[in-house]
MMTF fields as JSON, N, C-alpha, C and O atoms, coordinates in Angstrom:
{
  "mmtfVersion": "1.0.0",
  "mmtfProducer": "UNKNOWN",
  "numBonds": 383,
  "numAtoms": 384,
  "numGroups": 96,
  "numChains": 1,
  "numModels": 1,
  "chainsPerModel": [1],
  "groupsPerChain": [96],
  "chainIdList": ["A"],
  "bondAtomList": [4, 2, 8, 6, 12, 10, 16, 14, 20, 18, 24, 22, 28, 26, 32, 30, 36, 34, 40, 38, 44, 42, 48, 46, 52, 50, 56, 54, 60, 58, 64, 62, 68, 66, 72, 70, 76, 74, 80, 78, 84, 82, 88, 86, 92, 90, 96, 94, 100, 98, 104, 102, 108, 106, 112, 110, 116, 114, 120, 118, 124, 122, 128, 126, 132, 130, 136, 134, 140, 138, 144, 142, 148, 146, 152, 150, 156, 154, 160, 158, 164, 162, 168, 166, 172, 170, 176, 174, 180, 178, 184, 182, 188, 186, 192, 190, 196, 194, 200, 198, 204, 202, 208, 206, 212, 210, 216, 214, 220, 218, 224, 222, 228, 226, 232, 230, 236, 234, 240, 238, 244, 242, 248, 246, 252, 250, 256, 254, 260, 258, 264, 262, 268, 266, 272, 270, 276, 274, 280, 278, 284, 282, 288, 286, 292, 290, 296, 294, 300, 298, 304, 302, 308, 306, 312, 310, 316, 314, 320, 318, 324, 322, 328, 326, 332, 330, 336, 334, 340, 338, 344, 342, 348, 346, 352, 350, 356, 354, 360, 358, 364, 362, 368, 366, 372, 370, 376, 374, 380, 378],
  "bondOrderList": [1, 1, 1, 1, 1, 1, 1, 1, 1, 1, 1, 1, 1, 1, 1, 1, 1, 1, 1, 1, 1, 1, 1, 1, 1, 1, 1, 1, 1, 1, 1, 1, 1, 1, 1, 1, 1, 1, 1, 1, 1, 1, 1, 1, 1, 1, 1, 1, 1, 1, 1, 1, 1, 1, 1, 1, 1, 1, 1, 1, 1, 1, 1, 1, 1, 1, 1, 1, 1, 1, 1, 1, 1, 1, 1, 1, 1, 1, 1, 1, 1, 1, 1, 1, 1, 1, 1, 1, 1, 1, 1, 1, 1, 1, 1],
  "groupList": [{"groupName": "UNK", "atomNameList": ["N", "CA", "C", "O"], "elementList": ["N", "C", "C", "O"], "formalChargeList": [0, 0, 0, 0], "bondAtomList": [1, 0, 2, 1, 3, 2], "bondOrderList": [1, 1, 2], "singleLetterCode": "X", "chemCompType": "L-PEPTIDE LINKING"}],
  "groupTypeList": [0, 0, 0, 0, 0, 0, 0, 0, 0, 0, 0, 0, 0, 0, 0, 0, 0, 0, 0, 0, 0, 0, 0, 0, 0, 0, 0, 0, 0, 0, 0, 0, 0, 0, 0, 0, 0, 0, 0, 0, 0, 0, 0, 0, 0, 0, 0, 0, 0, 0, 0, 0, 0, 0, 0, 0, 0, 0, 0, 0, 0, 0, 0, 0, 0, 0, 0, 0, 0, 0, 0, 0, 0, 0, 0, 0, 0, 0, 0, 0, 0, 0, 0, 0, 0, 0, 0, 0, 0, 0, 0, 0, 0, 0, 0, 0],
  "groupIdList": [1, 2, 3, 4, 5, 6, 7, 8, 9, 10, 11, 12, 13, 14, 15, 16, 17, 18, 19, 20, 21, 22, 23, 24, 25, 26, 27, 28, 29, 30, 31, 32, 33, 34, 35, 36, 37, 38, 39, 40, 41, 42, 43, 44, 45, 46, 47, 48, 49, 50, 51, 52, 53, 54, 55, 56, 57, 58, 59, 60, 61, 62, 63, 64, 65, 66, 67, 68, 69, 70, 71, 72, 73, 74, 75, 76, 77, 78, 79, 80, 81, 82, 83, 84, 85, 86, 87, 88, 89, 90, 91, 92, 93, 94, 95, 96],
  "secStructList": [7, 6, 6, 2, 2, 2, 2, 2, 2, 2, 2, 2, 2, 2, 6, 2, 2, 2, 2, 2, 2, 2, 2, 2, 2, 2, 2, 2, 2, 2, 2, 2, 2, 2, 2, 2, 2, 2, 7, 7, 7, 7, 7, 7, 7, 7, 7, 7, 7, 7, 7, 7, 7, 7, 7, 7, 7, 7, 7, 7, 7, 7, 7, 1, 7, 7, 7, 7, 1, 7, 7, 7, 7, 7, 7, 7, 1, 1, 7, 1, 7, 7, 7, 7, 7, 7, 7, 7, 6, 6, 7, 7, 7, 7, 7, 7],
  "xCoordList": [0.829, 0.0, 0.875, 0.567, 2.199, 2.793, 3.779, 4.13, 4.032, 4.492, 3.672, 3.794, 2.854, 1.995, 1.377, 1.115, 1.236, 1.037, 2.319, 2.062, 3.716, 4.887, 4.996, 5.305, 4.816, 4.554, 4.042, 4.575, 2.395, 1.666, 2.133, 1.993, 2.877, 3.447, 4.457, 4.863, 5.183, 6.516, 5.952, 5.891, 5.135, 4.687, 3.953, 3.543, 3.652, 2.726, 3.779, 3.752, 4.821, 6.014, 6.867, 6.995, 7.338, 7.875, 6.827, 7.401, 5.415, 5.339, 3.962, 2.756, 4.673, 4.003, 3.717, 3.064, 4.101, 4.059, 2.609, 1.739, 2.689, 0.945, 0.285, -0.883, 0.43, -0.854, -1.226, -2.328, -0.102, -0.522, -1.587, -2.578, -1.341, -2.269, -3.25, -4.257, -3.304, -4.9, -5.591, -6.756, -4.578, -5.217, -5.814, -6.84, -4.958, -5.429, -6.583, -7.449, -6.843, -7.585, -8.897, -10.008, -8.692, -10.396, -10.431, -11.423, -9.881, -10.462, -10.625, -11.546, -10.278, -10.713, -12.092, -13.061, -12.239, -13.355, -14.832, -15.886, -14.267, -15.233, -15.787, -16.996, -14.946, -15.092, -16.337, -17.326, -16.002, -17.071, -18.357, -19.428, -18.194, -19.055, -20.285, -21.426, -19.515, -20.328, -20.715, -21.812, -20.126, -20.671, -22.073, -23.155, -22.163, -22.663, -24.573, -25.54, -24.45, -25.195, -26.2, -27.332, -24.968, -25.142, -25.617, -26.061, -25.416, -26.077, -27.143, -27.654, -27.43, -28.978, -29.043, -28.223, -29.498, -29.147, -29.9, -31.071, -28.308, -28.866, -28.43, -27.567, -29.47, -29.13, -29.841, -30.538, -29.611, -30.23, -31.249, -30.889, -32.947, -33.939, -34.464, -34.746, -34.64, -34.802, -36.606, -37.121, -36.809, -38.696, -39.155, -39.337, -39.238, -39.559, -40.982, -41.588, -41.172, -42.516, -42.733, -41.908, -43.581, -43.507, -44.515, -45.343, -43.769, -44.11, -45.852, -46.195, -46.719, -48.721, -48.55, -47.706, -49.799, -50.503, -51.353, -52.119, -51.22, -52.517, -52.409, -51.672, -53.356, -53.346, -52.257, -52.212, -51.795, -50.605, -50.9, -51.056, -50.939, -52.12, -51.227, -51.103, -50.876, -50.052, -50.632, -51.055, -50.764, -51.123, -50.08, -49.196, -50.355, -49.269, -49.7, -50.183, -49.656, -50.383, -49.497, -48.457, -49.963, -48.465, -49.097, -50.206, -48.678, -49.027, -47.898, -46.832, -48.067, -46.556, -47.016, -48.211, -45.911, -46.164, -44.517, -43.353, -45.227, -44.322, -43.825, -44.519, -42.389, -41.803, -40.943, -40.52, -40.717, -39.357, -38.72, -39.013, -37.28, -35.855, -35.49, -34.716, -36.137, -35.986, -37.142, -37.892, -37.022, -38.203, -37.568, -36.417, -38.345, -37.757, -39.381, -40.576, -38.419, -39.894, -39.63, -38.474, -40.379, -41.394, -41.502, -42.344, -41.045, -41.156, -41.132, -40.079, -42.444, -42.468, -41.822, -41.747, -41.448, -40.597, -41.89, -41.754, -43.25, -44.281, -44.981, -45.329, -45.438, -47.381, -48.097, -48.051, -49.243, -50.395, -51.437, -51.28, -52.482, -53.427, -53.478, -53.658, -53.355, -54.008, -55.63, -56.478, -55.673, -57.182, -57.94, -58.725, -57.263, -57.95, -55.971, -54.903, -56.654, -55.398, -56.675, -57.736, -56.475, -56.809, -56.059, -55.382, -56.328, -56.034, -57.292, -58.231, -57.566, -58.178, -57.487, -56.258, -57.859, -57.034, -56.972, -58.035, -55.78, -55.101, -54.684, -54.315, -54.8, -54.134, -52.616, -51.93, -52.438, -50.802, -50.081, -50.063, -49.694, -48.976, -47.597, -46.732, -47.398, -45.593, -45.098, -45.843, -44.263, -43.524, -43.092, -42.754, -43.065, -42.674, -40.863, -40.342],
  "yCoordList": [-1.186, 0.0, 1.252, 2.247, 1.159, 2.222, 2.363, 3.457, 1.509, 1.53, 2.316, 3.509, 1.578, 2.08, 3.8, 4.534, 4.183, 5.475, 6.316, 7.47, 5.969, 6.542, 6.497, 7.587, 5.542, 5.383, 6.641, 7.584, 6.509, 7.797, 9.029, 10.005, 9.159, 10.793, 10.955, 12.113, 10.029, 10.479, 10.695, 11.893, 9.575, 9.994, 11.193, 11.542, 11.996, 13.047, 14.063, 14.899, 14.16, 15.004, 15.067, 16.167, 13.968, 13.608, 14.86, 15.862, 14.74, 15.261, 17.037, 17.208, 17.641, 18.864, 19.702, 20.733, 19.385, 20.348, 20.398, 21.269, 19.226, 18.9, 18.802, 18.725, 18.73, 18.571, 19.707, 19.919, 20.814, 22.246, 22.77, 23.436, 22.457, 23.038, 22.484, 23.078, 21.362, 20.66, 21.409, 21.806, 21.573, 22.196, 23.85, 24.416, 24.329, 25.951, 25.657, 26.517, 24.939, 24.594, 24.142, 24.56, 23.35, 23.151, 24.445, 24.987, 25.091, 26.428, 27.379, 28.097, 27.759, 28.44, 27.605, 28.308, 26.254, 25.734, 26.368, 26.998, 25.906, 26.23, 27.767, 27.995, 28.649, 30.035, 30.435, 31.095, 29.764, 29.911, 29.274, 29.865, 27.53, 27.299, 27.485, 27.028, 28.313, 28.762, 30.401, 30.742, 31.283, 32.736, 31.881, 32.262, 30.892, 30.595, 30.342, 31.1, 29.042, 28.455, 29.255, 29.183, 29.893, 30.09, 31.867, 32.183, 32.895, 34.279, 34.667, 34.053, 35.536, 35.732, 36.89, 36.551, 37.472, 38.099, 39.9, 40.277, 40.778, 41.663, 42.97, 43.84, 42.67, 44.054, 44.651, 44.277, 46.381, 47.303, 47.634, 47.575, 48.076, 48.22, 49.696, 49.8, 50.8, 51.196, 51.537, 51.212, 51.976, 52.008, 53.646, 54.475, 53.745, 55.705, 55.612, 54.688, 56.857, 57.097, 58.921, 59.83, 58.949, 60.73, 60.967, 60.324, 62.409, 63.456, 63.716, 63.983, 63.593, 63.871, 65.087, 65.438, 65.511, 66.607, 65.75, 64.915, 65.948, 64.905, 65.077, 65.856, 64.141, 63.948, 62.847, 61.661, 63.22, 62.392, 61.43, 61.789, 60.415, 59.799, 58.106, 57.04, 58.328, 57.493, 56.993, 57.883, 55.566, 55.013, 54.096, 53.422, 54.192, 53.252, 52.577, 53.26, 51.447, 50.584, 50.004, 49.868, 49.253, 48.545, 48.29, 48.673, 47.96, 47.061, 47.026, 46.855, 47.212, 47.45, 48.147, 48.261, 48.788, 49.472, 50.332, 49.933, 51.777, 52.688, 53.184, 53.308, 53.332, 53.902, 54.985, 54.904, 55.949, 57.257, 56.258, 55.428, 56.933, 57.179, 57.516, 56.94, 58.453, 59.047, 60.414, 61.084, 60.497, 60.966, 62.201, 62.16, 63.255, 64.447, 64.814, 64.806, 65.148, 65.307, 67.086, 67.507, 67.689, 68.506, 69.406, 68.95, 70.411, 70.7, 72.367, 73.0, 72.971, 74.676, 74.732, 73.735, 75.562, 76.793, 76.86, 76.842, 76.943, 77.646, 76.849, 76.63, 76.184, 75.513, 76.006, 77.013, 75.378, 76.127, 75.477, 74.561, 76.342, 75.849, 76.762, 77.797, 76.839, 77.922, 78.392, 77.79, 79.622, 79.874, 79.942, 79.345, 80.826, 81.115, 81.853, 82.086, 81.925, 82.46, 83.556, 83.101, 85.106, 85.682, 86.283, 87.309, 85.475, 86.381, 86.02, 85.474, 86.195, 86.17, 85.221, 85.267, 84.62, 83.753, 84.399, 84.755, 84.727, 85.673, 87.316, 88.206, 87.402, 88.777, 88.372, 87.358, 90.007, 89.794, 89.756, 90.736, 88.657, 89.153, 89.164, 88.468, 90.072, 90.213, 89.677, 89.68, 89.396, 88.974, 90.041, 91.083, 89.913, 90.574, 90.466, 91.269],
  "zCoordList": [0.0, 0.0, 0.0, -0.655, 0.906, 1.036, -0.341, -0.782, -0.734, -2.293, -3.0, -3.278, -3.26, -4.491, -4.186, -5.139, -2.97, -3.255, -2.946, -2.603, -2.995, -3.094, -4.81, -5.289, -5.662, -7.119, -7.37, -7.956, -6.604, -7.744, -7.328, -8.066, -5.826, -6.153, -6.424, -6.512, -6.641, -7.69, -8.604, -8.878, -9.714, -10.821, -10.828, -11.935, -9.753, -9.774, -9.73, -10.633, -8.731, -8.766, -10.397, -10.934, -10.99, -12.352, -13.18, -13.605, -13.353, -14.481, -13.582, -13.76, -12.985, -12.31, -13.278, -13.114, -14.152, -15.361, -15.991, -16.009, -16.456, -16.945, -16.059, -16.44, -14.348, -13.468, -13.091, -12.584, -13.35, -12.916, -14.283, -13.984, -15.658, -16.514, -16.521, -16.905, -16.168, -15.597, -14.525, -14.55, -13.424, -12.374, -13.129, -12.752, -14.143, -14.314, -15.116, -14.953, -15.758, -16.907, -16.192, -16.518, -15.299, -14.097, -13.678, -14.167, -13.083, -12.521, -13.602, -13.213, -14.652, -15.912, -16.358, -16.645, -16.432, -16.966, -15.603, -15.687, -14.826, -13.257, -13.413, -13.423, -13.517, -13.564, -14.626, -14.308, -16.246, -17.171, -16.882, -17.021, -16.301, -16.601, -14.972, -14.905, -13.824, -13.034, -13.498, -13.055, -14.172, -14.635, -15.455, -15.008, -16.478, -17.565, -16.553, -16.626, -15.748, -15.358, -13.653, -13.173, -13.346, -12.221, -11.857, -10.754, -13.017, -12.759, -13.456, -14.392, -13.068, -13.586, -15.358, -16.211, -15.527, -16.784, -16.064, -16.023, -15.501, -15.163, -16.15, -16.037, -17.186, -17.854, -17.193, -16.25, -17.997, -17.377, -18.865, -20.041, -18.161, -19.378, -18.991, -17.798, -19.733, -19.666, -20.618, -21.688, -19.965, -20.671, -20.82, -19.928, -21.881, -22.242, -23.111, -23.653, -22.984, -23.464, -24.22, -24.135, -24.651, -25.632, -24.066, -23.421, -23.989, -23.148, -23.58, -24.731, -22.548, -22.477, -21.375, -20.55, -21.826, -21.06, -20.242, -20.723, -19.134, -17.991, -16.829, -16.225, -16.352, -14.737, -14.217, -14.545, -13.74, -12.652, -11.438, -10.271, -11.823, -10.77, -9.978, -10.581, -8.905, -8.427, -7.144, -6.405, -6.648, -5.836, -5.015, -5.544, -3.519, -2.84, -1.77, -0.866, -1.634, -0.751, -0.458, -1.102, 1.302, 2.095, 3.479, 3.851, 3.799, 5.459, 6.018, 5.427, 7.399, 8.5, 9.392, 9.663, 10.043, 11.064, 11.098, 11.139, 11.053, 10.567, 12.502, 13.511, 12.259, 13.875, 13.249, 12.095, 14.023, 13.882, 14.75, 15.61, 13.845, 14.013, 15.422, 16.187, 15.568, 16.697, 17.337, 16.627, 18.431, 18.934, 19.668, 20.103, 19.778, 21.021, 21.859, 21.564, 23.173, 23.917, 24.002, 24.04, 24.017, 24.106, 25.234, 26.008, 25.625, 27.436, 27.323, 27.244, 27.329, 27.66, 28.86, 29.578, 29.097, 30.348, 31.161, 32.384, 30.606, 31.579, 31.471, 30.31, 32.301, 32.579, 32.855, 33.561, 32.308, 32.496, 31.277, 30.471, 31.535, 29.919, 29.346, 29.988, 27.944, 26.909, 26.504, 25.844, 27.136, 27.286, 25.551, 24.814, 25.599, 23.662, 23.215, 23.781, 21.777, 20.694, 20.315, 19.889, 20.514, 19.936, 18.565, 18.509, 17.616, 16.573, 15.386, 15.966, 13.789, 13.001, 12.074, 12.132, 11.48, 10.44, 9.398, 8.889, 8.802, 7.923, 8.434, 7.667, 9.475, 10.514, 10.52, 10.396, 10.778, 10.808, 12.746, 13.49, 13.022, 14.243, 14.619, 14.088, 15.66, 15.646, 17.132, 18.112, 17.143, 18.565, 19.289, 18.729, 20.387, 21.014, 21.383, 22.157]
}
């Protein structure tokens, strides 16, 4: 047993020459024939149309549950309740 596989790596050492272009030649074959079998076809498509006069009409539907990023709380200097806002809607007012 220990013969015979001292045989095949000499004979494997003797001729490195041809086992290395075998070896480049599987991994060049591997390379094509996994790009070939194995990716998908990602061109890029582009879709155009002649410029209309119209209504613009876009819809979006979805299910989830929407959260912020982040939140800030909120805190006047003064408590109390706000009785009324006297002003008019469309009046001009200034700060003091």
């Amino acid at each position: 047993m220990k013969k015979k596989l001292a045989l095949i790596l000499k004979n494997i050492l003797k001729h490195k020459v041809y086992l290395i272009l075998v070896i480049i030649a599987l991994c060049v074959g591997g390379y094509f024939g996994w790009k070939k079998w194995f990716t998908t076809d990602t061109s890029i498509r582009y879709v155009t149309a002649a410029v209309t006069r119209g209504a613009l009409v876009t819809s979006l539907s979805g299910t989830g549950q929407v959260s912020a990023t982040s939140q800030v709380d909120i805190k006047p200097r003064a408590s109390g309740d706000v009785v009324g806002v006297y002003v008019k809607v469309g009046s001009i007012s200034k700060c003091k």
